[in-house]
N, C-alpha and C positions, 0 to 999 in steps of 0.2 A: 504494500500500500504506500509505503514512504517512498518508492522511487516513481510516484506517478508526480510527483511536485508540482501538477495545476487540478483542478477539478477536471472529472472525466465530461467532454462537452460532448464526443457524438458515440452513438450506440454502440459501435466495435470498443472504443475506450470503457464504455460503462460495463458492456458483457466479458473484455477480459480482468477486470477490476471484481465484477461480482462473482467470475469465477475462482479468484484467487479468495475472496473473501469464503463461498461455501468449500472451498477445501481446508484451509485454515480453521472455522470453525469445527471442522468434520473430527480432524484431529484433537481439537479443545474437547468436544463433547466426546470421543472415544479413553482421551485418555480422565477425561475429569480432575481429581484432586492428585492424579496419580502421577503428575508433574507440575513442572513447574514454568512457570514462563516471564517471560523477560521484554517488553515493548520498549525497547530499546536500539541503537543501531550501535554497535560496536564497532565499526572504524571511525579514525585510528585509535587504538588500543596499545600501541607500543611507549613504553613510559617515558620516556622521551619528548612524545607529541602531546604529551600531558597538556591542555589551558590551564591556565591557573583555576582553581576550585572545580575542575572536571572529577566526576566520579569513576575511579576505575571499577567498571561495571565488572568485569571477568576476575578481576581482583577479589570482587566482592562475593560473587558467584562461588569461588573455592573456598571463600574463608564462611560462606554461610553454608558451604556442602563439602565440609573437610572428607568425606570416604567418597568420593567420585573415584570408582574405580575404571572408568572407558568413556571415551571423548569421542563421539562419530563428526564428523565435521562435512555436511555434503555439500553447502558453497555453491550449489547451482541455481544463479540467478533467474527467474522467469524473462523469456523471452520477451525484449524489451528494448527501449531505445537505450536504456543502460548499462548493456552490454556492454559497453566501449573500456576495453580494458585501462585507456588511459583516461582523466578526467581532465575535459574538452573546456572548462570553467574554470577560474578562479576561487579556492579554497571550495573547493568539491574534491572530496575523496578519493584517490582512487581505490581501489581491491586491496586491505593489506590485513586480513583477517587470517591468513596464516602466518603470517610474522607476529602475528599479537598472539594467536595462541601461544605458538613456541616459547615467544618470550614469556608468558604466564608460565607455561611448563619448565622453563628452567628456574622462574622467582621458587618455584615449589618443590624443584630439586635444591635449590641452595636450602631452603628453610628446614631439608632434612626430611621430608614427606618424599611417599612413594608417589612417582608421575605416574599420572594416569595413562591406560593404551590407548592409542591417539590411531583412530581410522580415518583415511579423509577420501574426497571421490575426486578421483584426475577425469580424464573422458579418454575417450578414444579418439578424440582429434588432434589430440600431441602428434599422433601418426600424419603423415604428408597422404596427400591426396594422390590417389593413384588410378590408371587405368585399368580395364580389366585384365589386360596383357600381363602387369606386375605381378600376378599368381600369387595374394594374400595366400591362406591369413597371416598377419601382421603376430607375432611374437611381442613379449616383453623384454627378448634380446634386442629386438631390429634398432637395428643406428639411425636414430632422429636427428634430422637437419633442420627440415622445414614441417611444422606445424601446417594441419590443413585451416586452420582460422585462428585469427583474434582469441577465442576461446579457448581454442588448443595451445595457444602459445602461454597464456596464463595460464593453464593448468602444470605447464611445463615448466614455470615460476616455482608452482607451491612444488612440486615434484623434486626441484633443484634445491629449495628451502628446506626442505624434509633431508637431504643428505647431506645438507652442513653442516645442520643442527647435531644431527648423529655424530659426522664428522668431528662436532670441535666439542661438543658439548654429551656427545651419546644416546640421547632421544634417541627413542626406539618410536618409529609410525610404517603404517600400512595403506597404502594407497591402491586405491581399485578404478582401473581404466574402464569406464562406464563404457560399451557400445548403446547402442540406441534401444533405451528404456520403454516400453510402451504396457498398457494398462490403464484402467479407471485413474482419475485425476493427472492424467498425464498434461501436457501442453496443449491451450488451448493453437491452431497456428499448424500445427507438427501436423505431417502428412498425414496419420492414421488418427488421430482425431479427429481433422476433416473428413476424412474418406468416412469415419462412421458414423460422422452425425449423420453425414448425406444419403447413408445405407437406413439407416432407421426410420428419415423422416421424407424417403421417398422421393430425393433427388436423381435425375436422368444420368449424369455424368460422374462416378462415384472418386474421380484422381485427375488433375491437372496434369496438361502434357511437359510441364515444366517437370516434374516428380521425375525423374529418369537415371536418379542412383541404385545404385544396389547396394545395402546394407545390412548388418548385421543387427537383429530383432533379438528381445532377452524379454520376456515377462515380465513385470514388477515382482514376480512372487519369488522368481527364480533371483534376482538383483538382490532382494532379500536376505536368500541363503547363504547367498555370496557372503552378504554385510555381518550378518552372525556368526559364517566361520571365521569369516578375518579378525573378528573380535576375540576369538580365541584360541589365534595362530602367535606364538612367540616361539619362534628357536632357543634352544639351550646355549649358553655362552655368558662371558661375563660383557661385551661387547657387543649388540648383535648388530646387525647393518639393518637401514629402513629396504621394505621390496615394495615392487609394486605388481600388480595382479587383473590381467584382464578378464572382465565381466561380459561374457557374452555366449551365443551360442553353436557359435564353429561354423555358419553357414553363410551366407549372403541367401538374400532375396527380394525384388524385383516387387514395387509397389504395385503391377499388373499381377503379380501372382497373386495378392493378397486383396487386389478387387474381385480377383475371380472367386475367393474363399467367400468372400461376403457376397457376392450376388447367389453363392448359392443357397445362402440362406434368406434373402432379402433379395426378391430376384427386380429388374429395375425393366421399364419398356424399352429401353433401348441396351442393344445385344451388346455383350463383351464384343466382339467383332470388332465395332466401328472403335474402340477403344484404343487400335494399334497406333504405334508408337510414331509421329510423326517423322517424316522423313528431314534428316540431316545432313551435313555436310562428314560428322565424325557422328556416327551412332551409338560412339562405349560410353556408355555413363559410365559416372565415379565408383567405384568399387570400393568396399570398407567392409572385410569383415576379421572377427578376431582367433585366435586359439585358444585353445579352452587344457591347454597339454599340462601347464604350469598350476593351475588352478584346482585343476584332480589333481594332481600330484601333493599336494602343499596340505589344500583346504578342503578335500572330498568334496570339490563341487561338478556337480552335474546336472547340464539344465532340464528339468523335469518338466517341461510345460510346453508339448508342440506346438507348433507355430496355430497352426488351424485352433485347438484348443486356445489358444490365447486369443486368437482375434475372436473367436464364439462369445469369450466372457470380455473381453473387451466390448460388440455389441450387445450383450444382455445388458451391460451397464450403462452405457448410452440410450438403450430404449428405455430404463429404468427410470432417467434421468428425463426423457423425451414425456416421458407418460407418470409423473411420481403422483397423481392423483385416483382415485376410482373415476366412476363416470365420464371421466372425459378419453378414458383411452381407445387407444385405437381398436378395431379386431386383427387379430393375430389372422394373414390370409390363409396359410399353411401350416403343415406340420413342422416344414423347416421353421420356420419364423415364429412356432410354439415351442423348437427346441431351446433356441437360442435365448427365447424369453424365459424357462424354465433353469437357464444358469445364473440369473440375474435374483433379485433379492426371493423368491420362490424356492431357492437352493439352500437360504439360508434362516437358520433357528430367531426368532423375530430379536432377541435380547444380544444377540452377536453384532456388535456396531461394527467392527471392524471388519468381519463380511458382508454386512448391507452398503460400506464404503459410501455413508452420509445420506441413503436411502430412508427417509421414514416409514416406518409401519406402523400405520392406524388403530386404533379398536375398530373392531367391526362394526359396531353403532354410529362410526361418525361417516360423515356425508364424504369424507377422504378415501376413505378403504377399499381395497382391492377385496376380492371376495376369493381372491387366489391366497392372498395374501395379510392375514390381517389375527387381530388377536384378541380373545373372549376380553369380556369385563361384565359387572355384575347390573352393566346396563341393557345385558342383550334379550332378559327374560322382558322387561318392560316395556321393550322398545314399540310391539307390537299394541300393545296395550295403549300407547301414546297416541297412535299413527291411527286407532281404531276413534277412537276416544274423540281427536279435534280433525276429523276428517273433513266436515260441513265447516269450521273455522277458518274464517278469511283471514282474523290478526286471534295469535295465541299471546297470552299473558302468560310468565312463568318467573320461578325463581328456584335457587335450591340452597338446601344447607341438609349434611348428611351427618350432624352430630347427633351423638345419642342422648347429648343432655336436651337435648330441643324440647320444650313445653308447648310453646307459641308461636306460629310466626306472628312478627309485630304488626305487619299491616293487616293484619285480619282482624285485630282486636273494634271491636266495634265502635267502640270510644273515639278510636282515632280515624277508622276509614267513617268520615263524616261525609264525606261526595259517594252518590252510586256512579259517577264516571270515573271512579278512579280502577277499574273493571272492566272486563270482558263480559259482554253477554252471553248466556248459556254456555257450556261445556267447556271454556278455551282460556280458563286459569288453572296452571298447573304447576301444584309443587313437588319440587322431587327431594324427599326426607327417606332417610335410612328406617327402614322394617323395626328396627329395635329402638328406635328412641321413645320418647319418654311419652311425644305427642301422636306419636299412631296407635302405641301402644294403651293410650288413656282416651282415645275418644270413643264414647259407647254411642253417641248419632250417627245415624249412618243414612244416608239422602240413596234417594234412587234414580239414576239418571237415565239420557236416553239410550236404546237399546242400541249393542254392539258387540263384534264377539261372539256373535249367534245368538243372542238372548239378552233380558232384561239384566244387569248385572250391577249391586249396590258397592258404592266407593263411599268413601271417610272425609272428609272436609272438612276444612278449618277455615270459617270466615266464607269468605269468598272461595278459597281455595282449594280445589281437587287437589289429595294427597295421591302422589305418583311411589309409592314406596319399594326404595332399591332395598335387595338382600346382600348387604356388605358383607365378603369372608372371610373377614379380622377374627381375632382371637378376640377383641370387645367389640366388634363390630363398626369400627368407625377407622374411616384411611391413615395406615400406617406409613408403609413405605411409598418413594417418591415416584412409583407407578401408580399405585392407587390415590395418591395426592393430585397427580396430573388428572387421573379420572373429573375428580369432581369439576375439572372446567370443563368436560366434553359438552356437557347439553349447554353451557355459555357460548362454546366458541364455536363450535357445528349442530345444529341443533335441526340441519336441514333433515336428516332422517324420522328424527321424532317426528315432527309437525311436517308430514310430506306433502300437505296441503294446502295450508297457509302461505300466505302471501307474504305475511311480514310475523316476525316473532320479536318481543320485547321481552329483552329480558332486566329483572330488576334485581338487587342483591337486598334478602329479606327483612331487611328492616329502611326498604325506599319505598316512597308513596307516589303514585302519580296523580295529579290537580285533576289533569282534565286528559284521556287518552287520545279525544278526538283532538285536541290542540296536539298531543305529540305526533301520531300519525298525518296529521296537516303537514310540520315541523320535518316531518323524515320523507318529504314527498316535494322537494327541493331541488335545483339546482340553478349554478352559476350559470348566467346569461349569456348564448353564444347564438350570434345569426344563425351560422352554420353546423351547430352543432347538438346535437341532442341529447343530454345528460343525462341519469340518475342516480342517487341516491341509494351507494351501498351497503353502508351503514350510517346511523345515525348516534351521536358515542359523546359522553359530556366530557368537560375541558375542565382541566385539574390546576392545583395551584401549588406553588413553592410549598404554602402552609401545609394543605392537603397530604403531600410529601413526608414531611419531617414529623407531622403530627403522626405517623404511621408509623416510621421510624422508631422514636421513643415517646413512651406514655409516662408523662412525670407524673401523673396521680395514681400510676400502679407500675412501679419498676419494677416487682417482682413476677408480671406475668411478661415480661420480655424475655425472647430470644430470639436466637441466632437464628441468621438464615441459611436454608442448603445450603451445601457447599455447591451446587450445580447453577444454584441461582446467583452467588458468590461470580462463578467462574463465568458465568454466561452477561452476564451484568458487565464484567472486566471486558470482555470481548465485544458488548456493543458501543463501551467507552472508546476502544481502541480503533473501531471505525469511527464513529463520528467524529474521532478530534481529527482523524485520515479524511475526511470526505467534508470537513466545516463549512458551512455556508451552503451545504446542495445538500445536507440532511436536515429535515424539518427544526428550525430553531438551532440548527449545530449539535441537537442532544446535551445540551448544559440544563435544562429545568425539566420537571415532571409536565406532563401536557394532555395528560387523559384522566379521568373520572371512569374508571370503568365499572363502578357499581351498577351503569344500566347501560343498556344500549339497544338499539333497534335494528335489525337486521332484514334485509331483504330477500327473499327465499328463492323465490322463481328466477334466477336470473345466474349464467352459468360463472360470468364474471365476476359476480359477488359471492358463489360458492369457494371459486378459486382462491380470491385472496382471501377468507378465511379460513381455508386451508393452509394457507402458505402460513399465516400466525398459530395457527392449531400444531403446525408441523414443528416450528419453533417450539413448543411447549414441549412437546414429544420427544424433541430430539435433545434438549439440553435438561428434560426429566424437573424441572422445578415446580414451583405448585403455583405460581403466580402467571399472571396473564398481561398484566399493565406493561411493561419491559418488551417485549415480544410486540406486543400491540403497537409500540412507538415507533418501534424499530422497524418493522416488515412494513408500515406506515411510511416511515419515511422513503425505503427504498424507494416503494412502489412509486411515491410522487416525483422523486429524484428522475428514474425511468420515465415518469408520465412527462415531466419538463423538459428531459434531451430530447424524446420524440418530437414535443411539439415543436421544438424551435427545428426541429430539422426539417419541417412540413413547414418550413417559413411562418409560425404561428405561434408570437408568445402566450406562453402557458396564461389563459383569462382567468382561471380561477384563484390567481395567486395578487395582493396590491388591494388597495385601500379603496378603489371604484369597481370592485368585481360589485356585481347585481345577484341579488338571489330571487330567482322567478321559480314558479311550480314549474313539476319537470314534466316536460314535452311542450313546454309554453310554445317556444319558436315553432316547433316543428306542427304543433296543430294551427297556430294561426297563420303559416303559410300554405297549411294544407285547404285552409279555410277559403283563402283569400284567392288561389290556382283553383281554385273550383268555380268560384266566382264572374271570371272572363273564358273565354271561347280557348280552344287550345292551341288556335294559332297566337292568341296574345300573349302567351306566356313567359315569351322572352319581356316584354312592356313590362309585364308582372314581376319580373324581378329585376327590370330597371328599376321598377318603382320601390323595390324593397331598398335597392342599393342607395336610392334619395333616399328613403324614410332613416337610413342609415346615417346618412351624411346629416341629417337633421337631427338624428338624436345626438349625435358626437356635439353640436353645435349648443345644443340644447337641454346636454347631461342633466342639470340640476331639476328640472321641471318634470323633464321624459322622464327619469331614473326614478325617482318619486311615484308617478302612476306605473311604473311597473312593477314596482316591487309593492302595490297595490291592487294588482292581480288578482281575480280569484281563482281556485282551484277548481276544475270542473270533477262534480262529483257525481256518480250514476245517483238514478231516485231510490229511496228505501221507503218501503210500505209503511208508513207511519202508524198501520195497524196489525204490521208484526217484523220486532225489530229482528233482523239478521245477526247470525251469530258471528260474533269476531269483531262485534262493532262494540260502542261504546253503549253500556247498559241505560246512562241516559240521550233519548230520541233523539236523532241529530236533528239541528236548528238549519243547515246549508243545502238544499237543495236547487242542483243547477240544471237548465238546462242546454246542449253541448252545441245547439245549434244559433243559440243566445245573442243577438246584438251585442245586449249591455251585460255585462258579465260584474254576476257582484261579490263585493267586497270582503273577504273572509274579518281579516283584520288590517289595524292602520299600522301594525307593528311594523319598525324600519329592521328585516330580517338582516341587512346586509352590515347592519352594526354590530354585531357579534357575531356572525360566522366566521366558521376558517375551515376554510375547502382543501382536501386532499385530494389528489389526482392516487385513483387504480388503475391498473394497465387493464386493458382494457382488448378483447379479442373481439367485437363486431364494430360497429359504424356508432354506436351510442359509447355514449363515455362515461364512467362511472366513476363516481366519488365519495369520499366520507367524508362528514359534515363534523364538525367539532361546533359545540354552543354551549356556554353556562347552563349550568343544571336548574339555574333559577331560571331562566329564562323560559324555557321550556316545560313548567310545572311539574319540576323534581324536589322532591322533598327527600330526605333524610330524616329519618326519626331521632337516630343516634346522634346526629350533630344537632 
């Protein structure tokens, strides 16, 4: 992230930026507490280039982890404009992280401690480039003159540094000549990660005619082996010399062989045939492959992983990565292309992070999960029961709390629910409370509702609210570990399965009240003003404050019920600081203040690009295992808007929903009153018709202050409701607004100026409508808190 030194402005910048980010974290959340990490940049480190008051970071590293017994050092930059081994600026750095090791390694030889064994990775480009005629493979005897790149030449730096050190000093290191690495999280750029997106996602041409070397391919798993034996390879001696060790697989092969492997599982409309190799003036590509003679000999390695076998799980991990959601994936045309997807996270045990390689797996109850692929929870008996239950429900009411101490939820107490709009009519408030708490367990009324399920079937109720009760499988019944912790946000943050019906699901956390739900649902039925563009309303989610924060933090009127948070929520928390202070000014607010309320929120159901991106924050929950949601929320928040603003400036269109004159109009405003208005004239006029829209444009730009005002005075057009029988999902008192859609005068919901408290997030967005999440004071919108 620290060598991108400007914000990412166009989509290739942003997509290899967020690839380096979902591998980075992939690693955080596999290894968890189980290391340690350092956001830091370590050149230069040699004590000599000391600033005055610099921290010697690696200094500090060994004297806070005195039994470091093995130092892997792999030093392989992502392909970058910062490659450049020498630095092209003034007091810019160049590469000197192997001399600062060393030098750390001899402060800790003098101080009388054992050095640690020191592995580091050279490549296979210290070797010169050669034609095919040369008759590799290349040894770790062959006499190097010329390096085949930049790359190869610095590797051949730290190579030459390793045998001084030995030389003058006796370090003992083990250097491994990488040939070309391939696997899950490889390079985005590098020829078999393109070759396999474009096999997975159904491109015609699967390899550029540029591609025309032949090299030498090694697994990741097999590179691995490699790195484990070398870690405990030392010769016997009181001296030993550093060696170095080529990592590869004894073969060369030709990026046309390795199209043909993937098309024959991924077959594309246009034939390998046409694929042959365009005609040259000199036809040998470069040839690069290594021996594998020294390696068995030394380190018992031998590459296990055929080439074919490798690129198979190299695309089941790409279509993994292609399709990480349910519902939206592809179908599998063939058996081939069901084998290939059966290597991919379906191979592997759901709690194995490190075989799913940053892949989430869902509960099967959330609207995310593969049904290939997914894992029980004690939401799967009810799930049905829910989906049975608010079927006729247009908007569900819900909440949950799954403690055993639970008596009451609070908003049911009658005292306080004083409004009947603070409800759902008929069947479509639902709480989900644990079997064994104290309030399922004590209510002896039981209501009988409408028939479902095959028959008339009596449920529990508290207040307003249907009791949805989960069988938690605690030893007391209530979430223990930080899987069953993450549970209880499932029906918060996907709740699309439960309520497979509803159009909109509100959720509130039990002790919130709503004023008025037909004013929230007005409220979540929104969006920023664009001539041309048709918004809605992803989620609707209130707006938090510094206070709000800290007051969660710590409770000075009861210190003794604080504590500590996971350690996962610890780490995960550290890792979204360490982007945002990376990415400032193009993540929402920089990530310096709390910015969400998520005790409630409105969701909207029907709608495939609002499922996605609360999968993408559910995934987050999943994947860093904490119990919390707010963190997660902000974060996949801010990408998502980050991606929504490089898009639109790249469509020559600053992002409208972002600055202090964005307009908030109900959504589909523009796009019904031009539909209105093209109805209106003959169809040859239709071009006049949107000249005339184009003035009407030029006059409100002229006219903001007056125009802006009666727009954002708009009413919402609402279908009729029988005012002698109210529909369920609505609000339990009769609604007052009824319109009609074909209306001159369109009236007036409220004179509220929406556009002074909004703050519009941009979600990426897959059709022609564009979707957003709305942030608003919780007052504003008739949210109440009991607790505060």
């Amino acid at each position: 992230v620290d060598r991108m030194t400007e914000n990412p402005m166009t989509q290739k910048e942003l997509a290899q930026f967020e690839f380096q980010r979902q591998r980075t974290f992939s690693v955080l959340q596999t290894l968890g507490s189980n290391g340690s990490f350092y956001r830091v940049d370590f050149r230069p480190m040699i004590p000599e280039y000391f600033d005055l008051g610099e921290v010697p970071v690696l200094d500090h590293i060994f004297r806070q982890h005195p039994d470091i017994t093995h130092v892997v050092h792999l030093a392989d930059p992502f392909p970058h404009a910062a490659l450049q081994v020498i630095a092209r600026e003034k007091d810019v750095p160049k590469a000197g992280m192997m001399e600062a090791l060393m030098e750390q390694f001899l402060k800790v030889q003098r101080s009388g401690q054992r050095v640690p064994h020191f592995l580091y990775a050279s490549s296979s480009e210290v070797y010169p480039s050669t034609s095919k005629n040369a008759n590799p493979p290349f040894t770790e005897t062959h006499t190097i003159s010329t390096p085949s790149s930049l790359r190869g030449a610095a590797k051949l730096i730290d190579e030459t540094l390793a045998k001084m050190y030995n030389d003058m000093h006796g370090i003992y290191s083990v250097g491994l000549r990488f040939f070309s690495v391939y696997g899950p999280w490889s390079a985005p750029g590098s020829p078999l990660f393109e070759m396999a997106e474009r096999a997975v996602t159904g491109d015609a041409i699967l390899w550029d005619e540029k591609w025309t070397d032949i090299n030498d391919f090694v697994y990741i798993d097999d590179a691995i082996d490699a790195m484990m034996a070398a870690m405990q390879f030392r010769p016997s001696g009181e001296k030993t010399p550093p060696v170095v060790f080529n990592v590869a697989s004894g073969q060369g092969t030709s990026l046309q062989e390795i199209a043909a492997i993937m098309e024959k599982h991924f077959p594309h409309k246009k034939p390998l045939e046409t694929h042959e190799m365009p005609v040259q003036e000199d036809p040998n590509p470069t040839t690069s492959f290594g021996s594998t003679e020294r390696a068995e000999k030394f380190l018992g390695y031998i590459p296990r992983v055929p080439l074919e076998e490798g690129v198979v799980k190299l695309l089941a991990w790409h279509y993994d990565r292609a399709f990480p959601y349910g519902g939206g994936r592809q179908e599998i045309p063939d058996e081939r292309a069901s084998f290939v997807a059966s290597h991919g996270i379906v191979s592997c045990p759901p709690s194995d992070k490190e075989c799913l390689k940053g892949t989430p797996v869902f509960p099967c109850a959330s609207e995310c999960s593969h049904e290939v692929q997914c894992v029980d929870s004690f939401y799967d008996e009810i799930i049905g029961w829910t989906q049975a239950l608010t079927k006729k429900c247009e908007v569900v009411l819900y909440t949950i709390d799954l403690s055993n101490s639970l008596e009451s939820l609070p908003s049911a107490h009658l005292k306080i629910r004083s409004k009947s709009d603070s409800f759902v009519a008929g069947d479509c408030n639902v709480a989900f409370v644990s079997a064994n708490s104290v309030l399922y367990k004590s209510i002896s009324t039981q209501s009988s509702v409408s028939s479902f399920l095959g028959g008339s079937r009596t449920v529990q109720k508290n207040g307003e609210w249907i009791l949805a009760p989960v069988k938690i499988p605690s030893s007391d019944g209530e979430p223990a570990h930080a899987s069953e912790r993450m549970l209880s946000l499932l029906p918060k943050l996907s709740p699309g399965l439960f309520f497979s019906k509803a159009k909109r699901a509100i959720y509130i956390d039990p002790d919130i009240l709503l004023d008025n739900i037909n004013k929230l649902l007005e409220e979540a039925s929104m969006q920023p003003y664009n001539s041309d563009v048709e918004g809605r309303t992803a989620m609707l989610i209130g707006k938090g404050s510094p206070v709000d924060y800290f007051a969660q933090d710590y409770d000075y009127d009861n210190p003794q019920r604080q504590t500590l948070a996971p350690i996962e929520t610890v780490v995960q928390n550290a890792a979204y600081r360490m982007v945002r202070i990376a990415v400032a000014g193009m993540l929402f607010d920089s990530g310096f203040s709390d910015l969400m309320d998520s005790r409630w929120m409105v969701h909207a159901l029907q709608s495939d690009d609002s499922r996605l991106f609360r999968c993408d924050v559910f995934g987050e929950v999943v994947q860093w295992g904490g119990n919390t949601d707010r963190s997660a929320l902000e974060f996949i928040l801010g990408l998502h808007d980050m991606w929504s603003r490089v898009i639109a400036k790249e469509s020559d269109d600053e992002p409208w929903w972002i600055g202090e004159d964005v307009v908030t109009v109900p959504e589909g405003h523009n796009a019904s009153t031009r539909r209105r208005r093209l109805q209106e004239v003959p169809k040859e006029d239709e071009n006049s018709a949107k000249e005339e829209d184009d003035e009407d444009e030029k006059e409100d730009t002229a006219n903001d202050g007056e125009d802006r005002k009666g727009m954002q005075a708009e009413a919402v057009e609402q279908e009729e409701v029988n005012h002698e029988d109210v529909k369920r999902g609505e609000s339990s008192e009769e609604s007052d607004h009824n319109f009609d859609e074909d209306s001159d005068n369109e009236k007036v919901l409220t004179e509220r100026d929406y556009s002074s408290y909004d703050t519009w997030m941009g979600v990426l967005s897959a059709t022609s409508v564009k979707y957003f999440v709305r942030i608003v004071p919780s007052s504003e919108v008739g949210v109440v808190s009991l607790t505060d």
